[in-house]
N, C-alpha and C positions, 0 to 999 in steps of 0.2 A: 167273586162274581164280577162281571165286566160293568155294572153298573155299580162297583164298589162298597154294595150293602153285604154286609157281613152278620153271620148267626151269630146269635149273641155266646152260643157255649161252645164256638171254635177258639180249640188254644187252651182249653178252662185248664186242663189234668196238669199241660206244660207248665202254665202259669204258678199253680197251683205247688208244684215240683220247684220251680223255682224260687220261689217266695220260701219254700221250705230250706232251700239248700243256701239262697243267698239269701236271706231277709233286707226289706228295704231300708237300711241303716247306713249312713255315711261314716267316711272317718269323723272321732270327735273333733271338733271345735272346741275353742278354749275359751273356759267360764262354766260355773256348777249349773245347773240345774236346763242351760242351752241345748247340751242334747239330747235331752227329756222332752223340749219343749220341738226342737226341728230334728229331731234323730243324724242328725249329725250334719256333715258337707256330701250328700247326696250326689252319685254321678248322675249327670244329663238334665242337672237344676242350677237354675240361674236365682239366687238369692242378691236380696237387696237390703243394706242397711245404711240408713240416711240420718242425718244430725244437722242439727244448728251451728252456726260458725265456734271453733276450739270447743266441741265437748267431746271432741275424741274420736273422731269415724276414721282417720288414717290411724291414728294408734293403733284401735282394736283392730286395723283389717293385716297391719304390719304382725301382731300378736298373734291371729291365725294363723297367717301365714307361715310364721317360725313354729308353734303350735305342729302343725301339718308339717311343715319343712325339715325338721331338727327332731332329733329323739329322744332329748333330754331338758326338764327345765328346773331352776331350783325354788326347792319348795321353802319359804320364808318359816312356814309353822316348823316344819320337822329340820330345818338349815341342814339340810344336807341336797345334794343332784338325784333327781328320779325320773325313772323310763314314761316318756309320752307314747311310747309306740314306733315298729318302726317307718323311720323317718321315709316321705312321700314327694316324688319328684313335684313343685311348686313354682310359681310363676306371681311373682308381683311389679304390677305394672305400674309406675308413676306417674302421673299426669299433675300432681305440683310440684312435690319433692324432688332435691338433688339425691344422688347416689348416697352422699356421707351421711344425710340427714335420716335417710330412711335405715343405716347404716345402724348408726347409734340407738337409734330408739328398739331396734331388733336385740341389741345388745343389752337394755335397759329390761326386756324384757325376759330373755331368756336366765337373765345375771338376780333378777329383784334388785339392781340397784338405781338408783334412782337418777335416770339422767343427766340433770344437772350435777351430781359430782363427777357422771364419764368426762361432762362440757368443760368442765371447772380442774378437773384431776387434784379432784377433792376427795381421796377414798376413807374410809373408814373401817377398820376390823379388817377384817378379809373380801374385802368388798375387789378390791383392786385383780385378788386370784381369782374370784367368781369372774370380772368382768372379759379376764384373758383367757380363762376355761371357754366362758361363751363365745367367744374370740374363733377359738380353737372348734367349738364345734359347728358353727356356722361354715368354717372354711371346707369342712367335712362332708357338710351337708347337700341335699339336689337340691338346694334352693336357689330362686334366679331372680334376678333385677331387671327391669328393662325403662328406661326414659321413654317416655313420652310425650310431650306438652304439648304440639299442638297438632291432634292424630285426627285423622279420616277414620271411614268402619273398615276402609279397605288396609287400611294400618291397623289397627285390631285383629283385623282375619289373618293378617301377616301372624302377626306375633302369635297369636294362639296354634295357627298353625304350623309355625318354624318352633313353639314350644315344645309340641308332639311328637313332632318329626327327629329334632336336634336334641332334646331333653326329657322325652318321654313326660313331660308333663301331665296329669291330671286336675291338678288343683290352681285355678288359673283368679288370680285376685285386679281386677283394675282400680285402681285407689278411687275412680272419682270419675260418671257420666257427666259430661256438659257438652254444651255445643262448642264450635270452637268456627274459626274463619274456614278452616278447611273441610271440616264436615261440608257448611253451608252450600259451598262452592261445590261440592261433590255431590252431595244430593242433588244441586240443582241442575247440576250438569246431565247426572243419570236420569233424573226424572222428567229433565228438560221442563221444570216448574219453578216458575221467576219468584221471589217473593214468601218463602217455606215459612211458615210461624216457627219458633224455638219447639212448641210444644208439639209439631210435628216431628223435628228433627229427635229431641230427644225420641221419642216414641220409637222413631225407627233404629235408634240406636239399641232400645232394649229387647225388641225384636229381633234384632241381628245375634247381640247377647245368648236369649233364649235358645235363638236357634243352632248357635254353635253350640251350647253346651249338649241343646240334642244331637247332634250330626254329629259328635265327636265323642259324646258320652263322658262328658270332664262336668266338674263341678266349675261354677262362675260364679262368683259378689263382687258388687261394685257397692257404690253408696253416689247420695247423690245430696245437695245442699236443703233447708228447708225456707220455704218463702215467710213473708214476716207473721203469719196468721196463729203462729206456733204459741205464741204471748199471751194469748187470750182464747185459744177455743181450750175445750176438756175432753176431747175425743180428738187423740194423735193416731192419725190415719191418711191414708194415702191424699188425700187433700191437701195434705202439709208440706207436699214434694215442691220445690222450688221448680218452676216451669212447664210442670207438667205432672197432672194426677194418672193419664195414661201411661205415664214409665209404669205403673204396678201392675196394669194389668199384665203381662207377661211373666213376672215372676213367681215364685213358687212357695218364697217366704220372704215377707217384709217386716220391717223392723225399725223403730225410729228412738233414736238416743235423745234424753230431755237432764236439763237441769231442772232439780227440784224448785218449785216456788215455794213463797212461803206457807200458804195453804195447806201441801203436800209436809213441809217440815212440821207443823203443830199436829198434823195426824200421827206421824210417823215416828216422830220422836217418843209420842205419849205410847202410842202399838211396841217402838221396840225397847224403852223403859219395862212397859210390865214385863214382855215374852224375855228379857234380857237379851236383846240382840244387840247384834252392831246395826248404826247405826247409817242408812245408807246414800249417798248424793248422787246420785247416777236414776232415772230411770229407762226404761226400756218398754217401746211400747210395741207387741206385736199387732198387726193387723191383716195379715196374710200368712197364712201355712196352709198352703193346700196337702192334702190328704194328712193332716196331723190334727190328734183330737185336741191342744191347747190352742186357740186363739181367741183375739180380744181382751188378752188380760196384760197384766203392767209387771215386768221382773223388774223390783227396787234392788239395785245392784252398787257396790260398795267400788270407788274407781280412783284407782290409783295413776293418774296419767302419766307419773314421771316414770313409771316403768310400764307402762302397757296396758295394767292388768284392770280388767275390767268384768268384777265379780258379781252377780246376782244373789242376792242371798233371802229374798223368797220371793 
């Protein structure tokens, strides 16, 4: 209608039809019990997973990415290579990391072996053939690299769009939302507004985000740093976003990586003695999943940083 109001059961049978033939599930993401919890890397959703300084937010976004990128990873329980599925044209964007660096730890990841001996060429067993296998299947692979350190959103919309274009990209990873001098200057330019708060800028950067993924129908994560509040509150939730609590609202699943306190250890230790679990340092707090029945709860997850892997284990 020309006043834009719409019957609510226009479309219903389509929808209906399609939810049956495509259901809303993305490719999986790596780690157990994740795509249970967000059905996987959704097309035309902008997720967000944010951490405190070194608990791992570029590891794990580099681990999806080869996850998503690569069709094989080796499995440490059964030591032998097995199918992830096949491999998905992928895009990871830097905005700290050098090439090599982001290099190795892909390696670390796909391989199980543990960085520091790639850094070191310190290998062990067969650790050295794993690492060159991974080697071999990365060069294979649609997965892409691109630098970035100090980008505008008009540099983002490049890249995302030259991804598509040039590499069929769906699966598009920026390591890392912040403002930068050149945003600043570029918003202010456009908006001709002197003086922009950070928590403005950020904001419009995850709205830019958001919106590519819908105008293009790719999946989008970024992560973003957390401000000092993280030490002392007990509800890890978008408040804990370094600069800005409106980066969340635009996204569609959020997610915040914590080191255990001690608190958390004398619980957890005593829960996974009885149930006989491992026993885990990592937690993970959800605090947005739209359309998904888990949110609000905490995945205690087992994280192994020198190779990537960063496991939930309930």
């Amino acid at each position: 209608a020309a006043d834009g109001i719409i019957q609510a059961g226009k479309g219903g049978r389509q929808l209906f039809e399609q939810l049956k033939n495509n259901p809303d599930i993305g490719y999986p993401l790596y780690g157990r019990l994740i795509n249970t919890v967000f059905r996987g890397a959704r097309l035309g959703k902008f997720y967000l997973r944010s951490a405190a300084t070194n608990v791992g937010k570029s590891r794990a976004m580099a681990a999806d990415a080869c996850y998503i990128g690569c069709n094989e990873i080796y499995d440490l329980e059964k030591k032998q290579w097995v199918s992830t599925g096949p491999a998905q044209p992928t895009m990871y964007v830097m905005t700290e990391q050098e090439f090599d660096e982001v290099q190795t730890m892909m390696w670390a990841f796909l391989s199980g072996v543990n960085e520091e001996h790639i850094l070191t060429y310190k290998y062990v067993g067969d650790e050295e053939e794993r690492v060159l296998h991974a080697i071999d299947l990365i060069e294979k692979s649609p997965l892409y690299l691109k630098e970035l350190h100090d980008f505008s959103l008009k540099d983002i919309e490049n890249v995302v769009k030259t991804s598509i274009r040039n590499y069929n990209v769906s699966y598009f990873f920026l390591d890392y939302i912040h403002s930068s001098m050149k945003i600043l200057s570029e918003v202010a330019s456009r908006a001709s507004v002197k003086g922009l708060r950070e928590d403005n800028v950020l904001f419009m950067i995850s709205v830019r985000l958001k919106d590519l993924a819908v105008e293009n129908n790719i999946f989008i994560m970024s992560s973003t740093q957390l401000n000092g509040d993280y030490t002392s509150v007990t509800i890890f939730d978008q408040n804990l976003l370094r600069g800005a609590k409106s980066i969340a609202d635009k996204i569609d699943a959020g997610s915040i990586l914590l080191n255990l306190t001690e608190a958390d250890k004398e619980v957890i230790n005593k829960l996974c003695s009885e149930k006989g679990m491992e026993i885990p340092n990592l937690k993970m707090s959800i605090y947005k999943n739209r359309r998904g029945r888990y949110n609000h709860i905490l995945l205690w997850c087992k994280a192994d940083l020198g190779t990537c892997r960063i496991n939930p284990i309930f």
